[in-house]
Backbone as CSV, one residue per row, in Angstrom:
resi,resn,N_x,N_y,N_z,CA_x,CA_y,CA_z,C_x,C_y,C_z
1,UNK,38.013,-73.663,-197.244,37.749,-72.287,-196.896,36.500,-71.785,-197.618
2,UNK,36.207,-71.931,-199.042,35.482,-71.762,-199.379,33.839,-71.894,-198.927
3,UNK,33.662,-73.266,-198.853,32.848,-73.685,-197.855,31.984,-73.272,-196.507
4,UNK,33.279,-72.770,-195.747,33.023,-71.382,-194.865,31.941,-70.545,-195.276
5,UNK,32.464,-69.960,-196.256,32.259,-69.033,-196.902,30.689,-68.611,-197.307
6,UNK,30.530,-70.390,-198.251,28.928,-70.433,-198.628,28.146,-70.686,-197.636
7,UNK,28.959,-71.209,-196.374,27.892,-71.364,-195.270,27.470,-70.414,-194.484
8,UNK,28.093,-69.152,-194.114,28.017,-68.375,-193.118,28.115,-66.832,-194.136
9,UNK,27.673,-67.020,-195.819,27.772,-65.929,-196.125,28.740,-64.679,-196.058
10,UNK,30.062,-65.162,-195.306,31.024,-64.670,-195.746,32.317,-64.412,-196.902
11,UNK,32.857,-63.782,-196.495,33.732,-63.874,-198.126,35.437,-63.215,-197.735
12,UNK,36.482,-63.444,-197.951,37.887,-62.287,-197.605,37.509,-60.985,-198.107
13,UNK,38.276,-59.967,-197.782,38.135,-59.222,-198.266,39.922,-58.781,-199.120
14,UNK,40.056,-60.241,-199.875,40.973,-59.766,-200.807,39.932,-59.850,-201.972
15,UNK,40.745,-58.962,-202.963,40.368,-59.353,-204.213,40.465,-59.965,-204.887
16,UNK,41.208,-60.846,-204.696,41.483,-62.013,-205.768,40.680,-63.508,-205.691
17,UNK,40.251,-63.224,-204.166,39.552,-64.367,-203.866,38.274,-64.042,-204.587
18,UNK,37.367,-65.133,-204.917,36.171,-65.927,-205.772,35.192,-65.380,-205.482
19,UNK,33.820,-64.567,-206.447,32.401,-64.685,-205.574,32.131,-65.945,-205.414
20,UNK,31.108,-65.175,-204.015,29.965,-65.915,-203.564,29.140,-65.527,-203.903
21,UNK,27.717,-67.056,-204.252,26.710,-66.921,-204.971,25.994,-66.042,-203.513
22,UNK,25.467,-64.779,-204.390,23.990,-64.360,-204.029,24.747,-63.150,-203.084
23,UNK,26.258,-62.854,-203.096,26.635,-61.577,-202.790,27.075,-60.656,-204.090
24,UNK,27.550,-59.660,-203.550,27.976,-58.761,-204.658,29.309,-59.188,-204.529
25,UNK,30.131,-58.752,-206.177,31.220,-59.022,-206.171,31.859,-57.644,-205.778
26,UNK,33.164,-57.786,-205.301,34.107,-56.984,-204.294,34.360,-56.001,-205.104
27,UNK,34.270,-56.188,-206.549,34.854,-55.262,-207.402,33.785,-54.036,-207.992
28,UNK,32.057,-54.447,-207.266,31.236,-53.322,-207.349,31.080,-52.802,-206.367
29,UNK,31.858,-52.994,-204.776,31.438,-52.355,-203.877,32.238,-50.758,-203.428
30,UNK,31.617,-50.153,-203.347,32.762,-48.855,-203.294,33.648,-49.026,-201.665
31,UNK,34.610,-48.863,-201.977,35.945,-48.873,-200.733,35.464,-47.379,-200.266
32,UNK,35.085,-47.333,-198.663,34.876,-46.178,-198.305,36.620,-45.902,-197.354
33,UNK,37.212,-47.238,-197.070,38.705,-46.590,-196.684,39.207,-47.936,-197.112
34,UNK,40.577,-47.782,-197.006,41.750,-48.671,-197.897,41.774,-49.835,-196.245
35,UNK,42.302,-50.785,-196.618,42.575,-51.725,-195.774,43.651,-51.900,-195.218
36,UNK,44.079,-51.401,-193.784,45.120,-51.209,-193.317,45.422,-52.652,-193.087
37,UNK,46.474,-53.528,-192.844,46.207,-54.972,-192.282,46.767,-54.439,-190.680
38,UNK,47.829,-53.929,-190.674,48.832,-53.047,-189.536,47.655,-52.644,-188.287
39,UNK,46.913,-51.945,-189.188,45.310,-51.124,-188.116,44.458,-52.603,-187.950
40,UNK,44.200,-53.325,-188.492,43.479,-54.390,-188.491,44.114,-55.440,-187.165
41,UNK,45.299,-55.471,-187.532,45.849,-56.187,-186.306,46.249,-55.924,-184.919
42,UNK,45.836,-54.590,-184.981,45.959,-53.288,-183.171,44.746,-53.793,-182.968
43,UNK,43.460,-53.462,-183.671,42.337,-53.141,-183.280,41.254,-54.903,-182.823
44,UNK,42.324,-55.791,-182.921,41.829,-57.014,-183.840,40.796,-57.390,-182.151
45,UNK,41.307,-57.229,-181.393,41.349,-57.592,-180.004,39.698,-56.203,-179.673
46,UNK,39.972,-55.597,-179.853,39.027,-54.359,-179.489,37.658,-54.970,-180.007
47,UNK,37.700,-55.537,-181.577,37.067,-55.387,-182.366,36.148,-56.665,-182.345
48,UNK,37.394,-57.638,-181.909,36.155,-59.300,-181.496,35.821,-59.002,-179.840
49,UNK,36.028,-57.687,-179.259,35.326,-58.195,-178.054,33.704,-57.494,-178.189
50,UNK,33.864,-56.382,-179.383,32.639,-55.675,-179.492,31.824,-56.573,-180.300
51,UNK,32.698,-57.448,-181.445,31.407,-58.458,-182.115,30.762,-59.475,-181.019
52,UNK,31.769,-59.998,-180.208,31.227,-60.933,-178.674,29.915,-60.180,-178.570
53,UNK,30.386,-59.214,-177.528,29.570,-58.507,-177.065,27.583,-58.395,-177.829
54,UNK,27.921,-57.926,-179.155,26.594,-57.744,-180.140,26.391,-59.467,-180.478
55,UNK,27.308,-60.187,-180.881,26.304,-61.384,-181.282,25.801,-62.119,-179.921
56,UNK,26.525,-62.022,-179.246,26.269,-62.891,-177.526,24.738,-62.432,-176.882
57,UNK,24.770,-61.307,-177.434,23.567,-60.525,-176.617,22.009,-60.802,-176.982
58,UNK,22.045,-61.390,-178.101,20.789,-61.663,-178.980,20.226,-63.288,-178.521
């Protein structure tokens, strides 16, 4: 998983998981809202058809 991670510059957004080199760590970024997982999993469908949509298009 990690791996992932360093390749594509992503990271979880738990906290417990590890930085990645050359991002900020999770624990300086300010939370502008709390992480629903409940809202995360309604919207999950909405939300990869709008990333489709923006990365497909380029």
């Amino acid at each position: 998983m990690d791996e992932i991670f360093d390749k594509f510059s992503r990271r979880p957004a738990r906290l417990d998981a590890g930085d990645t080199e050359g991002l900020p760590s999770l624990k300086t970024i300010t939370i502008l809202k709390s992480f629903d997982p409940m809202e995360a999993n309604s919207l999950e469908k909405e939300i990869l058809s709008k990333w489709k949509e923006i990365v497909l298009s380029k």
